[in-house]
N, C-alpha and C positions, 0 to 999 in steps of 0.2 A: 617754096622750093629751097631746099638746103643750100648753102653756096659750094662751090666747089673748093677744094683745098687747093692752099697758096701753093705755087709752083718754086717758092723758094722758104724753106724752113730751117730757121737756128735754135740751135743749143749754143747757152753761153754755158759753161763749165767753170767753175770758179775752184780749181785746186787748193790741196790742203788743208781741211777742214778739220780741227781737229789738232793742229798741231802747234800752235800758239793762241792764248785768248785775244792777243789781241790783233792779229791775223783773222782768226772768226769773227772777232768784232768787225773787221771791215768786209767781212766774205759776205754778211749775213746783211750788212747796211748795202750793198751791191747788190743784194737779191732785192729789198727793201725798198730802194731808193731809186736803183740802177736796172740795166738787165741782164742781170744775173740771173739764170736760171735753174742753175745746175749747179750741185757743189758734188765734189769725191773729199771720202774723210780717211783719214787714218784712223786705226783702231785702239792701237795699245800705247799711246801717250798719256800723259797723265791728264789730257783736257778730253779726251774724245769721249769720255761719256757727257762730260757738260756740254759739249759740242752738237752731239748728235741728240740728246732732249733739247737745245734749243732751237734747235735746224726748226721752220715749221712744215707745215703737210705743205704748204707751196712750193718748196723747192725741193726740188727732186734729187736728192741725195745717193749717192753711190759709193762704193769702194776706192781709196786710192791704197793700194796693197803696196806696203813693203815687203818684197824678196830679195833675199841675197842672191845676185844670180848664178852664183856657183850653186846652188843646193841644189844636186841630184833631183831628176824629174819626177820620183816617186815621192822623194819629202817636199817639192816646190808643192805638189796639189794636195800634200796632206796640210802643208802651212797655209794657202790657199785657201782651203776650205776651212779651217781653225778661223782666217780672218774673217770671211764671209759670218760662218756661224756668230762670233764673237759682236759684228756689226749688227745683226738682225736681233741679238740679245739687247744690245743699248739703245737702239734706234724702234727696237717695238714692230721691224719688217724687215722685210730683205732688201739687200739693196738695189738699186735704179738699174745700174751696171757697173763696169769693172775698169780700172784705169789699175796704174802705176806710178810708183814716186822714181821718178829719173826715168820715165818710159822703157822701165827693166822688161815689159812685158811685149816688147819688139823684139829682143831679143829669142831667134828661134827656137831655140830650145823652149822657155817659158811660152813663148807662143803658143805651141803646143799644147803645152798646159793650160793655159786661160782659154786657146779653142774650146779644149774638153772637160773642161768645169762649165766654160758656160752654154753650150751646146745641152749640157746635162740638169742646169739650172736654168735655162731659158732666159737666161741675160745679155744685154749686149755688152760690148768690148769698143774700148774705144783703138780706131785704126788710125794711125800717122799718115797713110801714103797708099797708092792705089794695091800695090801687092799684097799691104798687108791686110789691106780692107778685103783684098778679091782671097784672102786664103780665110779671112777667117768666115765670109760669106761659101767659099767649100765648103766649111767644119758646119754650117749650119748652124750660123751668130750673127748675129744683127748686128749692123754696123751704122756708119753715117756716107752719107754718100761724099762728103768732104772733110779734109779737118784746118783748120789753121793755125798758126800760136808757135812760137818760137822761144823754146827756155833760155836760151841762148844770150837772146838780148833780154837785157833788164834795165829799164822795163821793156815788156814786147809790144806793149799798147798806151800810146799817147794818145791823147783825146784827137789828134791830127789823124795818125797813123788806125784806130781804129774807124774813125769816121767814113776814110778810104776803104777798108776794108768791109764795110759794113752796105755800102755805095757800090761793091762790085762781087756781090756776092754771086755763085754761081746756083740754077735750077737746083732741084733736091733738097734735102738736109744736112746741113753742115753742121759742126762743133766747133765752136771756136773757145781753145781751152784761154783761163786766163789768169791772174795771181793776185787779186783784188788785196787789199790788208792793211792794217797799220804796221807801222815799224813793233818789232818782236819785243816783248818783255822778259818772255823765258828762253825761246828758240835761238841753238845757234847756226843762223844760216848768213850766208854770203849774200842772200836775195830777200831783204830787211825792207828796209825806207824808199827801196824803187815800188812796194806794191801799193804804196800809196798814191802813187802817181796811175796806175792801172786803177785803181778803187776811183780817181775823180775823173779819169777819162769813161772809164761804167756810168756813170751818173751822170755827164757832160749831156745836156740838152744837144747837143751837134750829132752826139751818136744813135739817138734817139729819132731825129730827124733823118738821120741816111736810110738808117733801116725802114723806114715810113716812105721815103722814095723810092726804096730798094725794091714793096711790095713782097717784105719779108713776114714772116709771123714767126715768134718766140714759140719754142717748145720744151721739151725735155726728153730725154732718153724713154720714160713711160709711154711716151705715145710713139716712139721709132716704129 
């Protein structure tokens, strides 16, 4: 007899994939090593095709779309769908689902738009907060029934700090986005040498244990 499915399911999300090597280098040691199960990539850096042929078929790979979010809603879903296509060209599929870089895609207007691209592509979106999950569940988009993850703080996940969250996870399927990486060799970002401390809290045997107490199971956006 088949067993029933777990009553609490994660998606780890490992953002930016694609946007420094050596950033991927730790995104891709976190799916590897850690549980990482989920990466979003960007598409038009200068790494994202090496990025995304190295990604392997284990991890569930998605869109992290850069939009300016001033661009008028007719060119946000033409740039939009230009990312999409441009991803499914490098990567050999289309993507898992759809995120954002600076979560531009909370913003209502792009909201909008990622409803109706992906309603129209049959992808999920990733939701922040319950309004945004309950509208884009209107549009007819799959979502996750939680999210967690805070850009905010850097790092968001200490092998302490994820432990706990891992220990109290609620019913359903959650996302818990995160920023695994080595310190940048080409990228300039303000959010450097703290993804290294996210990459060894992923890996940290403590986190591995909570979720085993949790009676969580790992997934990915493919099976939402």
């Amino acid at each position: 007899m088949p067993m029933p499915p777990a009553a609490k399911r994660l998606v780890i999300n490992a953002d930016d994939l694609g946007y420094d090597p050596e950033m991927d280098r730790g995104i891709l040691e976190a799916h590897a090593r850690g549980l990482v199960t989920s990466a979003t990539a960007m598409v038009d850096t200068p790494f994202a095709e090496q990025a995304l042929r190295a990604a392997p078929a284990s991890l569930g790979v998605g869109l992290h779309a850069v939009l300016d979010p001033a661009l008028p809603r007719t060119q946000a879903e033409v740039e939009l769908l230009r990312q999409i296509a441009r991803f499914a060209a490098l990567r050999g599929a289309p993507p898992t689902h759809l995120d954002s870089h600076k979560h531009h895609h909370a913003r209502p207007e792009l909201l909008a738009v990622f409803a109706g691209v992906a309603a129209m592509l049959g992808l999920p979106v990733r939701a922040l907060d319950p309004p945004m999950r309950d509208f884009l569940r209107g549009s007819g988009v799959r979502t996750t029934d939680h999210f967690l993850g805070n850009a905010e703080l850097r790092p968001c996940w200490t092998p302490e700090r994820l432990a706990e969250a891992l220990g109290a996870l609620p019913d359903g399927t959650t996302e818990l986005m995160s920023h695994p990486g080595y310190a940048p060799s080409h990228a300039r970002t303000s959010f450097g040498a703290e993804r290294e401390v996210e990459l060894g809290a992923l890996c940290d045997p403590r986190a591995r244990e909570a979720l085993v107490r949790a009676g969580a199971a790992l997934t990915t956006f493919r099976d939402l």
